[in-house]
C-alpha positions as CSV (number, residue, x, y, z in Angstrom):
1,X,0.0,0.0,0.0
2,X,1.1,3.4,-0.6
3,X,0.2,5.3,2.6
4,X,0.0,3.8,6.1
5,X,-2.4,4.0,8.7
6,X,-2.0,6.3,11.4
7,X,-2.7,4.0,14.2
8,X,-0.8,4.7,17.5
9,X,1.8,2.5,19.4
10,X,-0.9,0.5,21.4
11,X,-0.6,0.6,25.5
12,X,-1.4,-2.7,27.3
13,X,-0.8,-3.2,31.2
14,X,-1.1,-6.5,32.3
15,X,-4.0,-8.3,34.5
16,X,-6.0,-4.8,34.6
17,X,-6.0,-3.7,31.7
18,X,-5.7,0.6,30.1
19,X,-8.8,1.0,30.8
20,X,-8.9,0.3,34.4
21,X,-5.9,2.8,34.8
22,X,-8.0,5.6,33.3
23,X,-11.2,4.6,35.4
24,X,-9.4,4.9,38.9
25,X,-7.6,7.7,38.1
26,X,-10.7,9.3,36.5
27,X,-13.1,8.1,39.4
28,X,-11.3,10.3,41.5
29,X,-10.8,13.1,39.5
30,X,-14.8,13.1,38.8
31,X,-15.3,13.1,42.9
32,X,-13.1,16.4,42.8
33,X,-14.3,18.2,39.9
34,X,-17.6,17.6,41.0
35,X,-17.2,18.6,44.8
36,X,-15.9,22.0,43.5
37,X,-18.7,22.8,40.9
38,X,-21.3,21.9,43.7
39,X,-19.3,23.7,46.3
40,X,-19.7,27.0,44.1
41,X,-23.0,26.8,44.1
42,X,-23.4,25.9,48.0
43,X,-21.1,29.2,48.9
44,X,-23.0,30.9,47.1
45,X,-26.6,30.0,48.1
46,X,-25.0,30.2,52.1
47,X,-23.0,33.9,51.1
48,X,-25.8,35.5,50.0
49,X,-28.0,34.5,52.9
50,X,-25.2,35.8,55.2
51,X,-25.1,39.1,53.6
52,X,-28.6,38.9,53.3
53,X,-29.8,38.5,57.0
54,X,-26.5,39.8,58.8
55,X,-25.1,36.8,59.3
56,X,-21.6,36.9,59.3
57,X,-20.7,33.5,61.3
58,X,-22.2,31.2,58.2
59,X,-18.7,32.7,56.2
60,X,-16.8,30.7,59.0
61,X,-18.3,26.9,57.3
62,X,-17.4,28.7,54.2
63,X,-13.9,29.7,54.7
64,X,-13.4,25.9,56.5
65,X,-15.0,24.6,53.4
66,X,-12.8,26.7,51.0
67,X,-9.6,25.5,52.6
68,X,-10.1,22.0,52.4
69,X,-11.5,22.4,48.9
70,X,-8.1,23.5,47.9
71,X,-6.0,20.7,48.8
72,X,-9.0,18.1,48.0
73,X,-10.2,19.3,44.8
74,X,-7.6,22.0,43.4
75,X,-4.9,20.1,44.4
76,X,-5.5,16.5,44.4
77,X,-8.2,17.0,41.5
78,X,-4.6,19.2,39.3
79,X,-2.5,15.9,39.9
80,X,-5.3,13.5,38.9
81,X,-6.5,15.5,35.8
82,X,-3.2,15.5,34.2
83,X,-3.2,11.5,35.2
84,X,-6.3,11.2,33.0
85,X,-4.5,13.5,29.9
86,X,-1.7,10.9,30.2
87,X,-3.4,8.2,30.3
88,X,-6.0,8.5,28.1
89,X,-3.4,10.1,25.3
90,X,-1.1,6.9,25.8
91,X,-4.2,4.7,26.0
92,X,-6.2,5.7,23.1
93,X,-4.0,8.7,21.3
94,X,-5.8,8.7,18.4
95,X,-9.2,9.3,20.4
96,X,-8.2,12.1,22.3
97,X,-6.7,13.4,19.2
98,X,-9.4,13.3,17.4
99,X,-11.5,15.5,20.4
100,X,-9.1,18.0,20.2
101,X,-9.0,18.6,16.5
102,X,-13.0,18.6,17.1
103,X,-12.8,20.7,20.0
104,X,-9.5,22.6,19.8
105,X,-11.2,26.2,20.8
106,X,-13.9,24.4,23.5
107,X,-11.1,23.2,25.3
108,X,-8.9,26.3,25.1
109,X,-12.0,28.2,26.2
110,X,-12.5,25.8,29.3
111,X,-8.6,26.2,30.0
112,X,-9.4,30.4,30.4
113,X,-12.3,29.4,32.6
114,X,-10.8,26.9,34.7
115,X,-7.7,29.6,35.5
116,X,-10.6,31.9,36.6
117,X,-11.5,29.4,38.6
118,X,-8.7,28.5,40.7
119,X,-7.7,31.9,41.2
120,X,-11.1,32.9,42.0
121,X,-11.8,30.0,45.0
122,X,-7.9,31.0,46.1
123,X,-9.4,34.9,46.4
124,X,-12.2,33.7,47.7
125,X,-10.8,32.3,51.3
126,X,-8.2,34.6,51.7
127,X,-10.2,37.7,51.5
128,X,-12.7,36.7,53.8
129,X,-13.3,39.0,56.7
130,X,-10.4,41.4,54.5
131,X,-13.1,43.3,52.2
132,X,-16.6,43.7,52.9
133,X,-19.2,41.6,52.1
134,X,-21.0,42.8,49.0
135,X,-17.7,42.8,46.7
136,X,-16.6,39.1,48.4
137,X,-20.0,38.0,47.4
138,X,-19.2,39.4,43.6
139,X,-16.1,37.0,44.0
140,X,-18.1,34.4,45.1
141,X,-20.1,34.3,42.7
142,X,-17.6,35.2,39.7
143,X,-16.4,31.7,41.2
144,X,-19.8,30.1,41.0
145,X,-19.8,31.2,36.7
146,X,-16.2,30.3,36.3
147,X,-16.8,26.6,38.1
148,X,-20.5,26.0,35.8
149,X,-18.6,27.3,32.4
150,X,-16.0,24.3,32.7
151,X,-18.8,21.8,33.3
152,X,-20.9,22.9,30.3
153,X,-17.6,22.7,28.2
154,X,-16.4,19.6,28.9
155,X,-19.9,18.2,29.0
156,X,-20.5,19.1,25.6
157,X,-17.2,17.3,24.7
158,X,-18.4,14.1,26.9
159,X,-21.5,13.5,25.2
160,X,-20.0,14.0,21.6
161,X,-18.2,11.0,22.7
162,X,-21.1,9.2,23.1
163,X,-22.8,10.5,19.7
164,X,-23.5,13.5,17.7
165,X,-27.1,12.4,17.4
166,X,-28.0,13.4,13.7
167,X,-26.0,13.2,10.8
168,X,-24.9,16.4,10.7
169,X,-22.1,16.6,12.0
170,X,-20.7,14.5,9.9
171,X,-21.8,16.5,6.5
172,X,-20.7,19.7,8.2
173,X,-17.6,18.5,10.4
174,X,-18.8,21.7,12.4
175,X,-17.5,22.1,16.5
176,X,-21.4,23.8,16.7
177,X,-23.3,20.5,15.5
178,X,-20.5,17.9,17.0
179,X,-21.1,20.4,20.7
180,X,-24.6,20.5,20.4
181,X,-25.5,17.1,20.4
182,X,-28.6,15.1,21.6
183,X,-27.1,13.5,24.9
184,X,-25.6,16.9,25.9
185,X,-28.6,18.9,27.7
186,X,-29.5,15.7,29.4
187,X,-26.5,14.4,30.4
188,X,-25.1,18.5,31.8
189,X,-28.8,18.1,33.8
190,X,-27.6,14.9,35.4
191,X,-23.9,15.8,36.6
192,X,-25.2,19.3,37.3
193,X,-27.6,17.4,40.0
194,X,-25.0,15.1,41.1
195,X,-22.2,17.6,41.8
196,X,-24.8,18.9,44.0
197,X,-24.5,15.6,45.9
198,X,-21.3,15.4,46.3
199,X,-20.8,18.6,47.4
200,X,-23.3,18.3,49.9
201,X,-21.6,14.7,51.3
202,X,-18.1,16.4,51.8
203,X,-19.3,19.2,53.0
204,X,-21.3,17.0,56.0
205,X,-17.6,16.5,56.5
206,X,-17.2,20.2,57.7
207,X,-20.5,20.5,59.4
208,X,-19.4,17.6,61.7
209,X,-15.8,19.9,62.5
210,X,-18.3,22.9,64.1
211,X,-18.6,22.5,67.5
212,X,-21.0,19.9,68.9
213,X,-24.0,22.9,70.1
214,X,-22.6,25.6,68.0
215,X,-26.5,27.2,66.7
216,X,-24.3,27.5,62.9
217,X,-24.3,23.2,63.3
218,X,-27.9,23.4,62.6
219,X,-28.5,26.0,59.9
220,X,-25.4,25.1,57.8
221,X,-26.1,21.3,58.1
222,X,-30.0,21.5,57.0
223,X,-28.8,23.9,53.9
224,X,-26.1,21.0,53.1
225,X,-28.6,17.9,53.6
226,X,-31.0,20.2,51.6
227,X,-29.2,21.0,48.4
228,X,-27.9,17.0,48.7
229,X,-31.7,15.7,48.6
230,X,-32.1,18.0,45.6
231,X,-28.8,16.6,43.8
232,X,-30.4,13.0,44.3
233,X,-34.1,13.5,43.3
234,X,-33.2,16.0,40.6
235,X,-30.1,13.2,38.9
236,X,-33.1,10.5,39.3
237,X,-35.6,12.6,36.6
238,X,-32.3,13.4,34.7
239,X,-30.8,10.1,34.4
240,X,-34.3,8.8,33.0
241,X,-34.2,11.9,30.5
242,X,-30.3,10.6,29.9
243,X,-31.2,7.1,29.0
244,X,-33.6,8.4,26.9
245,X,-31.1,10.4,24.6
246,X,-28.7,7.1,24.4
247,X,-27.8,6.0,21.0
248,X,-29.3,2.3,20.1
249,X,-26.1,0.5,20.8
250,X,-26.2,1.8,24.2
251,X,-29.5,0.6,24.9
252,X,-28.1,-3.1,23.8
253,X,-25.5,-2.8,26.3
254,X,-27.9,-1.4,28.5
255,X,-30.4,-4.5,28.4
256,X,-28.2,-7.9,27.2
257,X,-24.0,-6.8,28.1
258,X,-24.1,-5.3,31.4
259,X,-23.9,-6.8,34.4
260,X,-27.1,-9.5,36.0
261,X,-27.4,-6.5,38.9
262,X,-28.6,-3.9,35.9
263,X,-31.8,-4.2,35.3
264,X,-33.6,-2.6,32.2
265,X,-37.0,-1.6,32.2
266,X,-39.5,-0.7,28.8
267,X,-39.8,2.4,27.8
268,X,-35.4,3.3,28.3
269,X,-36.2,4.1,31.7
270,X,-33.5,1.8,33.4
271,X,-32.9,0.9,37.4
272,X,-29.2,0.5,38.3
273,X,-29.3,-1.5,41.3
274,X,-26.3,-0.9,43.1
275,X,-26.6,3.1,42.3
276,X,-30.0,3.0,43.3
277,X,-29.4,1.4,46.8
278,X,-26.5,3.5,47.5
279,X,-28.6,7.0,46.5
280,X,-30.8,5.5,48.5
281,X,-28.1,5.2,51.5
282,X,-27.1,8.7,50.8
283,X,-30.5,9.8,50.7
284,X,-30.9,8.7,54.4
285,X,-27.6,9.9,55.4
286,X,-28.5,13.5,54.0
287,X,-32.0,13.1,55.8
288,X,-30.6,12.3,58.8
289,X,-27.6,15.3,58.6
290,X,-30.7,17.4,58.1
291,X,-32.7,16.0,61.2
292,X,-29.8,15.6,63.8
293,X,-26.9,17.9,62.4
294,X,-25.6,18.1,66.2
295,X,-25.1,13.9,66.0
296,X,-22.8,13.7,63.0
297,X,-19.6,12.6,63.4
298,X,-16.6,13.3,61.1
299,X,-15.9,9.9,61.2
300,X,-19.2,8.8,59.8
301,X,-19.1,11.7,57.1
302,X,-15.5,10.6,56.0
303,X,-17.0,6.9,55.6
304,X,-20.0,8.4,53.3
305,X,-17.7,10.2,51.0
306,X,-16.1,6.6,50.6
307,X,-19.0,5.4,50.0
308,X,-20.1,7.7,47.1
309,X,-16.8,7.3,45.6
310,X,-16.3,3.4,45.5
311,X,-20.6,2.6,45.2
312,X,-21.6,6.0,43.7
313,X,-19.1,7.6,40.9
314,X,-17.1,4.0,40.0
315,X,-20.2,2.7,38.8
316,X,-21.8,5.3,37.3
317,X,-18.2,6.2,35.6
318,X,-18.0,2.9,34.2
319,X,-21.2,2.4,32.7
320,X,-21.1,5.6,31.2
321,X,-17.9,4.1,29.4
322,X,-19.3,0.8,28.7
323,X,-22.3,2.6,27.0
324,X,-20.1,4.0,24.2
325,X,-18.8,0.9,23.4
326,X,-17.6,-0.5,20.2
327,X,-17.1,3.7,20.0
328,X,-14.5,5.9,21.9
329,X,-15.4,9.4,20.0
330,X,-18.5,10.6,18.2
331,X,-19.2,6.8,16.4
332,X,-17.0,7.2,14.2
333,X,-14.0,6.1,16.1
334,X,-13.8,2.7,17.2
335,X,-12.3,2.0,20.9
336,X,-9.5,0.3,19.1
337,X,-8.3,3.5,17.6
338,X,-9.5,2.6,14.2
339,X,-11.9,4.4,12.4
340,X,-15.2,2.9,11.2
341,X,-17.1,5.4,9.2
342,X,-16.7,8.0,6.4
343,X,-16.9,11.4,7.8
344,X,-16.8,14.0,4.6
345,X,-17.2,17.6,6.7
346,X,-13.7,16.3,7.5
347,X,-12.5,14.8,4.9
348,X,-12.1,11.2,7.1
349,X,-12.1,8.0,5.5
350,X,-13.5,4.7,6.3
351,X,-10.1,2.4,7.5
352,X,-11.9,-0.9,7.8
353,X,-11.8,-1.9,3.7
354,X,-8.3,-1.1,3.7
355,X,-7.6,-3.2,6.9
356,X,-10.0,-6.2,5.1
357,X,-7.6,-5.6,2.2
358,X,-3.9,-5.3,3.5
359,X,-4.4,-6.8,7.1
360,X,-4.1,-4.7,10.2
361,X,-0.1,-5.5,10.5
362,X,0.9,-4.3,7.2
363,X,-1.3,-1.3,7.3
364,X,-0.7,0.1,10.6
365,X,2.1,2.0,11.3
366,X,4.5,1.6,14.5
367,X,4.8,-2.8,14.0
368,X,8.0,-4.1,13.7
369,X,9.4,-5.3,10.5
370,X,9.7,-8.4,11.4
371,X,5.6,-9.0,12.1
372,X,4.6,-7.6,9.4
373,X,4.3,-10.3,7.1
374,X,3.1,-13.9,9.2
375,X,4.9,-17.0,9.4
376,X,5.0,-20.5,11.5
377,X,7.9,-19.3,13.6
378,X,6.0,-15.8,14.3
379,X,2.2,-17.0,14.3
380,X,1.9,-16.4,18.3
381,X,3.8,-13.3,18.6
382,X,2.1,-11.7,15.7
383,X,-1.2,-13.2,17.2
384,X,-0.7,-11.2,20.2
385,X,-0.1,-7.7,18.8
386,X,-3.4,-8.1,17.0
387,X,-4.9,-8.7,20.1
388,X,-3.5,-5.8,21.8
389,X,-4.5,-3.6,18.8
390,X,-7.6,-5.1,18.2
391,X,-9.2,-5.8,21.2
392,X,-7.0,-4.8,24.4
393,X,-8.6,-1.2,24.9
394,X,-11.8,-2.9,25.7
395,X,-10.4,-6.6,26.9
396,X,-8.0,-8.4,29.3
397,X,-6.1,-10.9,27.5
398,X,-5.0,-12.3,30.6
399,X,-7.5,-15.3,31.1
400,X,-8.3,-13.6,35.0
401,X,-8.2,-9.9,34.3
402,X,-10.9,-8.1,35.8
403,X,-11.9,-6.4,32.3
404,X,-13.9,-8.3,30.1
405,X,-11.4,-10.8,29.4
406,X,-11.1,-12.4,26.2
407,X,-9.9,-15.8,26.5
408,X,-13.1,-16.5,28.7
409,X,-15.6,-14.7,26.4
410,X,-14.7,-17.1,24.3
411,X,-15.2,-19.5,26.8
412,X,-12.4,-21.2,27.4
413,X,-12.4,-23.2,23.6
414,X,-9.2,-24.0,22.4
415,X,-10.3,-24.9,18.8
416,X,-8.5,-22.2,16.9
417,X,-11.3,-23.3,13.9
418,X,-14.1,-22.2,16.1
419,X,-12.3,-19.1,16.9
420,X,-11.6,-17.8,13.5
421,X,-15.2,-18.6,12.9
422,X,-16.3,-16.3,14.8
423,X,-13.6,-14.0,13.5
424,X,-14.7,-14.0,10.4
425,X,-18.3,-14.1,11.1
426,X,-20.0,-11.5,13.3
427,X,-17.1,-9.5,13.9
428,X,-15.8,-9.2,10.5
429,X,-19.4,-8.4,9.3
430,X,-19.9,-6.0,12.2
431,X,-23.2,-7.6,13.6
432,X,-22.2,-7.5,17.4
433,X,-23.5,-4.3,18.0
434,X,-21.0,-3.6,21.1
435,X,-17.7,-4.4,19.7
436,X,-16.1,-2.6,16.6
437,X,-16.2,-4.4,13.1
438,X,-12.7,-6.1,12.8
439,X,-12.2,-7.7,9.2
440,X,-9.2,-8.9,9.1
441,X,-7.3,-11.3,6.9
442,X,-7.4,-15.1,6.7
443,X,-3.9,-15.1,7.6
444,X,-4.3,-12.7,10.6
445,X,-7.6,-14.2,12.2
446,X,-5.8,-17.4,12.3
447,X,-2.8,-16.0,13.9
448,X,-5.4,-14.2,16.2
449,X,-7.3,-17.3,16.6
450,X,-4.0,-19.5,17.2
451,X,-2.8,-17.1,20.3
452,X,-6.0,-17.2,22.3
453,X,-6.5,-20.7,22.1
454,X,-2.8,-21.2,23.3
455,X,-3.9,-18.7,26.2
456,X,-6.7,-20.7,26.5
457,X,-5.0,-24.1,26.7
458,X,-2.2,-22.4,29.1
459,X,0.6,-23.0,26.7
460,X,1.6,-19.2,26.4
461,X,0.5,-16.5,28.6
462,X,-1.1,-13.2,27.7
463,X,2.4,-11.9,27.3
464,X,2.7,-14.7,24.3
465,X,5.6,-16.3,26.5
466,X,6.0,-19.8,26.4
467,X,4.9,-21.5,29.9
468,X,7.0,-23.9,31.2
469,X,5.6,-27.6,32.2
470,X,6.8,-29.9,34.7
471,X,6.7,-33.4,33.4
472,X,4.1,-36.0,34.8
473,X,4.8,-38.9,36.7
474,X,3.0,-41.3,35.6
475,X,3.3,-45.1,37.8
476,X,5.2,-46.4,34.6
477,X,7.9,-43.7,35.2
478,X,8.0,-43.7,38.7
479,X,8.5,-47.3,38.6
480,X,11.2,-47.4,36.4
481,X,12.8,-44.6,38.2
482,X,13.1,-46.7,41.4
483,X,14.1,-49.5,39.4
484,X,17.1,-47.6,37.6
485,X,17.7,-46.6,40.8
486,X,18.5,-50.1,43.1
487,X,21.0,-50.8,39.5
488,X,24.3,-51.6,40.7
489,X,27.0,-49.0,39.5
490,X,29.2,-50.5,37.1
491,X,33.0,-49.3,36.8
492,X,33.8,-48.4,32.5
493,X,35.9,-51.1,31.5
């Protein structure tokens, strides 16, 4: 072929998988981000009321809150979001390229915000008590604008990931149509509720550090509990309106790939089981904050935020990422990097019949020479980087890794026919509506085919290493062991 494919270096880690590294990392950058936007909005809503009604002790929660905003969310939340760039860009390069060639000027507009941002909540606990109230509250709430201004941004690069909606945006290629998509009003609704949870949950954290009979206990801690009951009823309606907007594939996943403890109900309205009992648990925690603030315990409200992190955000996070699957940007980018469909406002091209055609080794760039063309001696090893191109941004090829892994989704078979079969069925034809169309040649599907039945079998290990066996004793060998051993020794004549 004349030109190759720009297809990235691909990055596996072992056992977990790339994805999993992104998803922790992210998990906690999404608690964060989200305590800060819904900490905005809290200091806002308790500032004005303080200015409002004379109240000058509620800025004391605030300035508490402020402080330990900046080394939870504007410190932790700056090491963990460049964690996501690098993983992601290492992880799936040509996806996050692709968003920024979409979304060059959203993000560079988010990056003005965000500085606002920091230097706003920074101004914000340092000048309290230092200027007087009505031009702190201005800073407040030039905070409050600067915080919602990143969400909308990066939400409207989020749901493009998840689909443009119409076909637009692919006849125009424009940042308006690709930004304005159909999941993106729905899903701003639903993290806009659920920042307001968070926010409320850490901040029980600070209500509990106030002095057990201090009067501020109360009216602080109903105003938190408060705006944390509307986060969870207000993210229930919106997640219903979410699921709605989902594009078809994600209603597959939704009601046939997910886990047995997602259920899905007619008319897309869907009940995730575990986030339901935990907003559920929250709920109660919240109405109990807002009952008896004088009884919590910072103890307790440390355990909650735990709680929402590992049973709350994880879960959502991750089926929010299942959802888009066999797609990592605007479904037109497979997960695997390569991309599926034409897209003339921008002048991309369709990479699959040219992968059918020349086989994913020979037309992708970055695979060593000697790969590139498959032979006996090479069969596993080129078997393996196919898998790790192909398949390993969405799979474990370890038979035990925690992320989908692919030797037991093909159920353990070690019949390499049965394998390519399915190779060359479904996912060369595309009909698995969750996992990309891979057509690749005879020669490659069998080399494919060949390394996960040795994985399979336990002959080579997801590295594509050779595993070494101990012989068996069998009672034949045994028994002439023992009797080679009670031989006399003879001297050499």
């Amino acid at each position: 072929m004349s030109e190759l494919l720009g297809i990235y270096p691909s990055w596996y880690v072992p056992q977990i998988g790339t994805a999993w590294v992104m998803g922790i990392i992210g998990t906690i950058h999404v608690l964060a981000s989200n305590t800060s936007v819904g900490a905005a909005i809290l200091f806002a809503m308790l500032e004005s009321r303080a200015v409002r009604d004379n109240k000058p002790e509620i800025m004391q929660y605030i300035k508490k809150y402020g402080m330990f905003l900046l080394v939870f969310s504007y410190i932790w939340g700056s090491v963990t979001g460049p964690g996501i760039w690098y993983s992601v860009t290492v992880a799936s390069p040509r996806g996050i390229s692709a968003l920024i060639h979409n979304f060059v000027w959203v993000w560079a507009t988010e990056w003005v915000f965000f500085t606002v941002e920091v230097i706003g909540v920074y101004a914000l606990v340092y000048t309290i008590g230092k200027i007087d109230p009505k031009t702190h509250l201005k800073i407040t709430w030039t905070f409050v604008v600067s915080s919602v201004a990143t969400l909308v941004l990066i939400v409207g690069i989020l749901s493009f990931m998840m689909w443009p909606g119409t076909d637009r945006w692919y006849l125009t290629g424009s940042v308006f149509d690709a930004f304005y998509n159909l999941n993106f009003a729905a899903q701003l609704a639903d993290r806009g509720f659920l920042m307001l949870t968070s926010a409320a949950v850490v901040g029980t954290i600070i209500v509990a550090a106030i002095p057990k009979g201090d009067p501020l206990r109360r009216d602080v801690g109903q105003t938190v509990a408060r705006l944390g009951i509307t986060g969870l009823v207000g993210g229930a309606l919106s997640f219903m309106w979410y699921v709605a907007t989902l594009p078809p594939n994600a209603l597959v996943i939704l009601k046939d790939r997910l886990p047995h403890w997602f259920g899905y109900i007619d008319f897309r309205v869907t009940t995730f089981v575990p986030l339901a009992i935990t907003s559920l648990l929250i709920g109660a925690y919240l109405l109990w904050v807002y009952l008896k603030p004088q009884a919590v315990r910072v103890p307790l409200a440390a355990a909650m935020v735990v709680v929402l992190l590992v049973a709350g955000i994880w879960p959502e996070e991750r089926t929010r990422e299942s959802l888009r699957k066999p797609w990592v940007a605007g479904q037109y980018m497979y997960s695997n990097q390569i991309i599926g469909r034409d897209v003339p406002g921008l002048g991309i091209q369709d990479e699959v019949p040219v992968i059918a055609k020349e086989g994913l080794l020979k037309a992708a760039a970055f695979v060593p020479a000697d790969l590139r063309v498959i032979t006996p001696q090479n069969q596993i090893e080129a078997g393996r980087l196919l898998a790790v191109m192909a398949c390993a941004n969405c799979h474990s090829i370890n038979k035990d890794g925690p992320l989908r892994p692919l030797p037991q989704l093909l159920h353990g078979t070690t019949d390499v026919a049965m394998i390519q079969g399915f190779l060359s069925g479904p996912l060369a034809h595309g009909t698995v509506p969750y996992m990309p169309k891979i057509d690749l040649p005879a020669d490659e599907q069998r080399a494919l085919a060949t390394f996960l039945s040795a994985v399979n079998a336990g002959t080579v290990n997801a590295e594509g290493h050779l595993i070494a066996r101990a012989p068996v004793a069998t009672p034949l060998h045994t028994a002439v062991a023992q009797a080679a051993d009670r031989q006399p020794i003879k001297a050499k004549d």
